[in-house]
C-alpha positions as CSV (number, residue, x, y, z in Angstrom):
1,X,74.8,77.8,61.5
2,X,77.5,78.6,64.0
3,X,75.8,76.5,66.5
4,X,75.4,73.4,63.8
5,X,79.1,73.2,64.0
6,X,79.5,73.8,67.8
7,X,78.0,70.6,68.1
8,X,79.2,68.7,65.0
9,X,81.5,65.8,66.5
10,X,83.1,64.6,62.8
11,X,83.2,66.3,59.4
12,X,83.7,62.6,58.3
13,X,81.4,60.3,57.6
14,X,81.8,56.3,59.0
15,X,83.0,54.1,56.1
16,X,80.7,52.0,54.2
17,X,80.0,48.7,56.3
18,X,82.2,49.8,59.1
19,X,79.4,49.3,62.5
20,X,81.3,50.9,65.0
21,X,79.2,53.9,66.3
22,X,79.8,57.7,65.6
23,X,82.1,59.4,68.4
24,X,80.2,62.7,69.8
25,X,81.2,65.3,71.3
26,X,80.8,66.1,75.4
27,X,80.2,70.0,75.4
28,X,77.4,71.2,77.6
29,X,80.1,72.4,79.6
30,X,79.4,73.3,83.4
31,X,78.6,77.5,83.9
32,X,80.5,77.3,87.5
33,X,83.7,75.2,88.1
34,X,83.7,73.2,91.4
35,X,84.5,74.1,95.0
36,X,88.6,75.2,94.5
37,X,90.7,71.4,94.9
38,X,87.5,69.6,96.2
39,X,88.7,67.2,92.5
40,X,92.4,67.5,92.5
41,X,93.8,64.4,94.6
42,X,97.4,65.6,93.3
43,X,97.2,68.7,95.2
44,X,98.9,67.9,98.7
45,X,102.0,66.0,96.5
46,X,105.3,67.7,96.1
47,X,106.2,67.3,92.3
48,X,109.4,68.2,92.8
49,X,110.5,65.9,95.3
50,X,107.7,63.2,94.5
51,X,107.2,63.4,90.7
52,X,106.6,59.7,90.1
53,X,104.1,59.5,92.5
54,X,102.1,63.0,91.3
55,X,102.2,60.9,88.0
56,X,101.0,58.0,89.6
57,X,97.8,60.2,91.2
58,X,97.2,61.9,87.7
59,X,97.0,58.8,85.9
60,X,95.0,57.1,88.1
61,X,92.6,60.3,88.1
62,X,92.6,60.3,84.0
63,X,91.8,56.7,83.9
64,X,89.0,56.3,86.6
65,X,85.5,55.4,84.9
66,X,87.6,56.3,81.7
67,X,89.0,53.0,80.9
68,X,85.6,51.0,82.2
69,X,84.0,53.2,79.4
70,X,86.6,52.9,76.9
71,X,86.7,57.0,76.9
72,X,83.0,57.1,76.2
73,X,82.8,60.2,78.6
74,X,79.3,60.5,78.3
75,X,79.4,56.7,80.0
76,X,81.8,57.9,82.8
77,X,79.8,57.3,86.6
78,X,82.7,58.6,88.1
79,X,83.2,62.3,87.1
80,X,82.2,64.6,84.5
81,X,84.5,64.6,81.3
82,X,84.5,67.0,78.6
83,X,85.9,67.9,74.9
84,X,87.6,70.8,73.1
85,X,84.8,72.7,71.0
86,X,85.4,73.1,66.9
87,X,88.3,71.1,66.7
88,X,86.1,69.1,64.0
89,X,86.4,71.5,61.1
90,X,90.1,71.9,59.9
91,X,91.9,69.8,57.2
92,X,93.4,67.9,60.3
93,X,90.1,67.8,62.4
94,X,88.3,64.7,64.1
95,X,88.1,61.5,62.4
96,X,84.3,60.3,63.3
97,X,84.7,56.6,65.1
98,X,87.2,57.7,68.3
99,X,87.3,61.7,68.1
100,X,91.1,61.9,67.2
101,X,92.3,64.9,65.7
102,X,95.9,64.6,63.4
103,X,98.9,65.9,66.0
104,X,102.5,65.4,63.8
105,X,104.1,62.6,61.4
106,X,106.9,61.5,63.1
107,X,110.0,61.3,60.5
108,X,111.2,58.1,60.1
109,X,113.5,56.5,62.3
110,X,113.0,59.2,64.4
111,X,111.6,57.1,67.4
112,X,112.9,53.7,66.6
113,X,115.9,52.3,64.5
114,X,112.8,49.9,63.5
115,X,110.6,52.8,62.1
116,X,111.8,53.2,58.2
117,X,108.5,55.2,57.7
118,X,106.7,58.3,58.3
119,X,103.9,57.5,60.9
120,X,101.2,59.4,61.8
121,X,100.2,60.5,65.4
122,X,96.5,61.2,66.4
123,X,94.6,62.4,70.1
124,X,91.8,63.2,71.7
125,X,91.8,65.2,74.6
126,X,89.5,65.5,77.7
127,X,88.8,68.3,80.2
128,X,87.6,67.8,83.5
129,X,85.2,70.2,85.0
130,X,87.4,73.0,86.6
131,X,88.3,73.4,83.1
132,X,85.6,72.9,81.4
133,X,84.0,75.8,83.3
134,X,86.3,78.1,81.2
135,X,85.0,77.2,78.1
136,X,81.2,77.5,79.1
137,X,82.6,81.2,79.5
138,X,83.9,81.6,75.6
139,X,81.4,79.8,74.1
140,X,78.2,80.6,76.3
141,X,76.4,81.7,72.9
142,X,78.2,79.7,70.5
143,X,76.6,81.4,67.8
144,X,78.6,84.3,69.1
145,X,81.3,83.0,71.6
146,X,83.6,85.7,73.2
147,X,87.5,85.7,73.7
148,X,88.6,89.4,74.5
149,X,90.8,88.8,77.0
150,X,93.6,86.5,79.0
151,X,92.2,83.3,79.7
152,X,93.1,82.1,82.9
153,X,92.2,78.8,83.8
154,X,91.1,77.8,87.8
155,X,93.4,75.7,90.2
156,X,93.2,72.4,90.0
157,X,92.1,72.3,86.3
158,X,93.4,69.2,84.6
159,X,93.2,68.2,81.1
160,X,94.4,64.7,79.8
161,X,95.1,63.5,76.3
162,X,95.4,60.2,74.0
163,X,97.9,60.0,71.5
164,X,97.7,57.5,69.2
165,X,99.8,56.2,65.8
166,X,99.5,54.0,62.5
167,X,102.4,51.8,63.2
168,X,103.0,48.5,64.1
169,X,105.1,46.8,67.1
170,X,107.5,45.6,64.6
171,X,107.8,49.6,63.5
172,X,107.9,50.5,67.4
173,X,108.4,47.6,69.4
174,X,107.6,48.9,72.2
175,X,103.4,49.2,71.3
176,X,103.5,45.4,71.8
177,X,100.0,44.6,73.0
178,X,99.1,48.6,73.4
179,X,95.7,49.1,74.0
180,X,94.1,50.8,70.1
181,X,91.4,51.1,68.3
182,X,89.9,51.5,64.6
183,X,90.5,55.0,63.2
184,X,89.5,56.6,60.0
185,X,92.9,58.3,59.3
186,X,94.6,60.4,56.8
187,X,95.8,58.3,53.2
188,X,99.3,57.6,52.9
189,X,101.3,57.9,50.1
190,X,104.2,55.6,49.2
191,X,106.4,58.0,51.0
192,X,104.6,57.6,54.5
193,X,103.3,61.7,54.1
194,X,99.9,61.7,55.3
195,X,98.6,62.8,51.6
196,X,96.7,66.2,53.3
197,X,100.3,67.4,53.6
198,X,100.3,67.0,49.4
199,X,96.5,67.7,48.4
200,X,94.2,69.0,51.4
201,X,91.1,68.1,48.9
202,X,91.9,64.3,49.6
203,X,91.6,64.2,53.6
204,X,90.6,60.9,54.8
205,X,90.9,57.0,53.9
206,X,86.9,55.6,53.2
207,X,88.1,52.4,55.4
208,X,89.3,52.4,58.8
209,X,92.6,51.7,60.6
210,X,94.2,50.4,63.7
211,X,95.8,53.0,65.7
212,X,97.7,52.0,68.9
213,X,98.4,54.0,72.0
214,X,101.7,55.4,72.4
215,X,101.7,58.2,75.4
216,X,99.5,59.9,78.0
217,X,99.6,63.7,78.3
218,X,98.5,66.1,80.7
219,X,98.1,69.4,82.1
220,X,97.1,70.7,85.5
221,X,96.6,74.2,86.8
222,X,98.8,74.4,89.6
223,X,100.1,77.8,91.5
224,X,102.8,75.9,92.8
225,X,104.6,75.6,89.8
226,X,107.2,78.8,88.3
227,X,104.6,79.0,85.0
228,X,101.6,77.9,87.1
229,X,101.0,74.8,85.1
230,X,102.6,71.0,85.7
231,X,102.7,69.3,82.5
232,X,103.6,65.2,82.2
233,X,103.8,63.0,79.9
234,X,103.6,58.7,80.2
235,X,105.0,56.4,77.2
236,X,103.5,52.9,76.9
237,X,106.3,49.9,77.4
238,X,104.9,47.0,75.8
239,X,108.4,45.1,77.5
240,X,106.4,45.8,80.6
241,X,104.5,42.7,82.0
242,X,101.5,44.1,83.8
243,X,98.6,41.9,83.3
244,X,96.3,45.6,82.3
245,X,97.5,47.1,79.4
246,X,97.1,50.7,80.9
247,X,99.5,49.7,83.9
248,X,102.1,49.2,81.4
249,X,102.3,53.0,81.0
250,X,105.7,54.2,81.9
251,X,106.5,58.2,83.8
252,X,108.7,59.8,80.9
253,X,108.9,63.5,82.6
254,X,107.2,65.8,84.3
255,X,108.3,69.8,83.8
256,X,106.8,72.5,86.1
257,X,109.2,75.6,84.6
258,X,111.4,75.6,81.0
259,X,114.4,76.5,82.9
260,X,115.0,79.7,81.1
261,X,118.2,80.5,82.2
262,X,119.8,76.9,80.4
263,X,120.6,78.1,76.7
264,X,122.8,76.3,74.6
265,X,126.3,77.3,76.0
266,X,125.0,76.4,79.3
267,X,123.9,73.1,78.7
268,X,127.1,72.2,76.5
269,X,128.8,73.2,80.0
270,X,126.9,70.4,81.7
271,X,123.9,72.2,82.8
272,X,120.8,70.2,83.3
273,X,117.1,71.0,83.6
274,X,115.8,72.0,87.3
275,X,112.3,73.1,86.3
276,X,112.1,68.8,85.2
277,X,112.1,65.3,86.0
278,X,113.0,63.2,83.2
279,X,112.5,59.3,84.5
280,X,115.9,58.0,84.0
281,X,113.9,54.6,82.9
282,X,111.9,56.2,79.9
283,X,115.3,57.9,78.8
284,X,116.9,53.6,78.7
285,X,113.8,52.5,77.0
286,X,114.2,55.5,74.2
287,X,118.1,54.4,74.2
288,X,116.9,50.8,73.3
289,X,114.2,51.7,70.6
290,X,117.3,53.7,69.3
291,X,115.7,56.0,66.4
292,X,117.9,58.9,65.7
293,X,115.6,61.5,68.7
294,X,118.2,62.7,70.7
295,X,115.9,63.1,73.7
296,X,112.3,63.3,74.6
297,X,112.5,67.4,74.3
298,X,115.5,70.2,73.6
299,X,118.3,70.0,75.9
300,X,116.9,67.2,78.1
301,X,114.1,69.3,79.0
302,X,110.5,67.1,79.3
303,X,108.7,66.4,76.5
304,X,106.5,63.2,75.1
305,X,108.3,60.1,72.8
306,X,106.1,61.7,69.8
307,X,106.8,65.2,70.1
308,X,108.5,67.4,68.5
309,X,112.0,66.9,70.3
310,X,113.0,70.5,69.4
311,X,110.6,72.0,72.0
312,X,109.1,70.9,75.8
313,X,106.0,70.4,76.5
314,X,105.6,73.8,78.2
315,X,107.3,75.6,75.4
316,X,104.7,74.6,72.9
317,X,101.5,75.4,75.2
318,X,102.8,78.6,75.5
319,X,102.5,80.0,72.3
320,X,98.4,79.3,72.9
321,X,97.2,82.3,72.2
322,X,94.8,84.5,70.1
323,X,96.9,87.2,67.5
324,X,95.7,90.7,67.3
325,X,95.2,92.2,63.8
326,X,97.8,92.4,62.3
327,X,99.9,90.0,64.5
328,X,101.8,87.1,62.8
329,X,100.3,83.8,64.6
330,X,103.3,82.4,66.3
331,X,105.0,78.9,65.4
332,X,104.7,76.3,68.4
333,X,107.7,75.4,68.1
334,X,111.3,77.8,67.4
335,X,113.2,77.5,64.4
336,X,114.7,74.0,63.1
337,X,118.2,73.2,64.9
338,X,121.1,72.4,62.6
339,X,121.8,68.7,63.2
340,X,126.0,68.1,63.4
341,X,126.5,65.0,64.6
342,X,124.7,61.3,65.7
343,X,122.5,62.8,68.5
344,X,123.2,66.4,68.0
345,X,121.9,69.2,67.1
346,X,122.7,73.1,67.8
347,X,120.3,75.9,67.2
348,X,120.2,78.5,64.3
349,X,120.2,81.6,66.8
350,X,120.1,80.3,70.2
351,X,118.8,83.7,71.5
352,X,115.4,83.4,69.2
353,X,115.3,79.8,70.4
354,X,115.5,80.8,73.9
355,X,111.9,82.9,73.2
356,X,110.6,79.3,73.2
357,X,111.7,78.3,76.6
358,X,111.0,82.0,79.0
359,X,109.3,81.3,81.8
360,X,105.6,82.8,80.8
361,X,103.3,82.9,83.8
362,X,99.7,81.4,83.4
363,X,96.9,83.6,81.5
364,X,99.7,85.7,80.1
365,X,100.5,85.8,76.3
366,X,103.1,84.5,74.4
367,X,103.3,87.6,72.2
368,X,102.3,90.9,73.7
369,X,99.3,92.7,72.9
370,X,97.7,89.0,72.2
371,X,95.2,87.5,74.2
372,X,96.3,83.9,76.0
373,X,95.3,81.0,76.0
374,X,96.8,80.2,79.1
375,X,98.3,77.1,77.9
376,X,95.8,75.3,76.2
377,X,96.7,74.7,72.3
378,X,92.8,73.3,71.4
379,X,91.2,76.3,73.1
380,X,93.5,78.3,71.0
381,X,92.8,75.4,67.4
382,X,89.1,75.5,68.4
383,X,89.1,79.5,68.1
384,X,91.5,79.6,64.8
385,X,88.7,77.0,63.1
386,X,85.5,79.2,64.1
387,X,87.2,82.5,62.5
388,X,88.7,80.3,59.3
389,X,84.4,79.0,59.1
């Protein structure tokens, strides 16, 4: 039975009279990741002095035979693709046509003074084979997959991600001609809360819906880096004028460290982030959607235009973990700020905040005594929905 559900690719079923096929799942993962760097074009660019053009190389990597196959990875000739196992089975798990799993609602006006309701953001995420080799570890028997221990994921391991959302370009002007597809997503009330926030017995429309691209994420192993991860984020500018839709993508950040030592007083002194790169374009073209997000993540630190702006990118993957008994799992992201002005927000306790942003080395746990996930929120999902089954 266990196995059944390893390999189940939707919960969901395609609507009546809808023809587009069933997404599946890639998962015969490889048992041996490849020769260390012989797949990691990024490795010989300094991030810190040449972030734009690390992003440039990552994209480029992430899109090659991906975009010819429209992100069938099983039709990629170029290199070997793979998918998070088990992240089918909870309330929020994949929709059946594209593989998206639900990721936040963003509140509304949050992005865009445009945006007067609650949308919903949805991804799917891809590992390549460095990666991928980790999981052929856990789940080698997935009728009886193992996780008793740090994870610690290769060099050179990259993971990519999709995230899509329900709204419109006059919502968020800036999806103007995004690439998108058709989605069997959450019901809506009037309100704009996906209705699985209200009644998780009611998950999914029985009709399908077009969901447009709105950022690139992703994630490389990399020893250079203070935490031993680089994680990046692209928006897509629809203002943009590239004839392909995917060079329209714009560099928001790139963070390699969650600057531990900027807390609250510091930055209200004029402190900045060091462990970041924040593209000074991205931060205009948030200014000119003008929702009420202060920036892409806390304190100017990196962070995607549909995250949670109260965390980084690195300060949510590091909670990934798995809880000993008895341990409380740990929020991804630290407690709600107190908002006290246009743009401006102050935490509750800074020093609990400040747990959010430490500097946590790869394969090491958020929490002690709990076994890491070494950054990688899905592996840790994946896990959570095989013990919940």
């Amino acid at each position: 039975a266990a196995e059944k559900e390893f390999n189940t690719s939707s919960r969901y079923p395609v609507p009546e009279g809808c023809n587009l096929s069933r997404w599946k799942i890639r998962n015969d993962y490889p048992s041996s990741p490849p020769p260390l760097y012989s797949d990691a074009p990024w490795a010989n660019i300094d991030f810190k002095r040449r972030p734009e053009r690390f992003m440039e190389v990552v994209k480029l990597y992430a899109l090659e035979g991906n975009k010819e196959s429209d992100f069938i990875v099983q039709r990629n000739k170029k290199r070997d693709w793979y998918h998070a196992p088990w992240m089918h089975y909870s309330k929020f798990g994949r929709e059946p046509l594209r593989g998206f799993a639900f990721e936040r609602p963003i509140p509304p006006l949050e992005l865009a003074r445009t945006q007067t309701e609650e949308i919903q953001t949805w991804a799917v995420a891809f590992y390549n084979a460095t990666e991928a080799a980790l999981l052929h570890d856990m789940w080698r028997n997935p009728a009886k997959p193992a996780w008793d221990k740090d994870l610690l994921f290769e060099p050179g391991g990259m993971a990519f991600k999709l995230v899509v959302a329900n709204a419109t370009k006059e919502e968020i002007p800036t999806l103007k001609d995004a690439p998108h597809w058709e989605a069997v997503i959450a019901q809506q009330r009037d309100n704009g809360v996906p209705i699985f926030e209200q009644n998780p017995d009611i998950i999914r429309n029985d009709y399908t819906s077009t969901v447009r691209l709105v950022q690139l994420d992703f994630s490389i192993r990399d020893v250079r880096a203070p935490v031993g991860w680089v994680f990046g984020t692209f928006m897509y500018d629809g203002s943009r004028t590239e004839k392909d839709p995917w060079d329209r993508l714009t560099p928001v950040a790139l963070q390699w460290g969650n600057d531990p030592d900027m807390n609250q007083e510091a930055w209200e002194s004029g402190q900045r982030p060091k462990e970041g790169w924040v593209n000074p374009r991205a931060t205009k073209l948030l200014a000119r959607l003008g929702g009420n997000r202060p920036s892409f993540g806390w304190n100017d630190r990196a962070n995607g235009a549909a995250d949670n702006f109260i965390t980084s990118c690195l300060s949510c993957h590091s909670c990934a973990e798995r809880p000993m008994p008895g341990q409380k799992p740990v929020d991804i992201a630290p407690p709600p700020p107190i908002k006290v002005g246009q743009h401006k927000y102050i935490p509750i306790d800074d020093a609990v905040t400040m747990r959010w942003f430490r500097n946590i080395p790869a394969g090491k746990p958020f929490t002690p005594g709990a076994f890491s996930a070494d950054y990688n929120l899905r592996v840790m999902m994946g896990w959570n929905n095989y013990e919940q089954w």
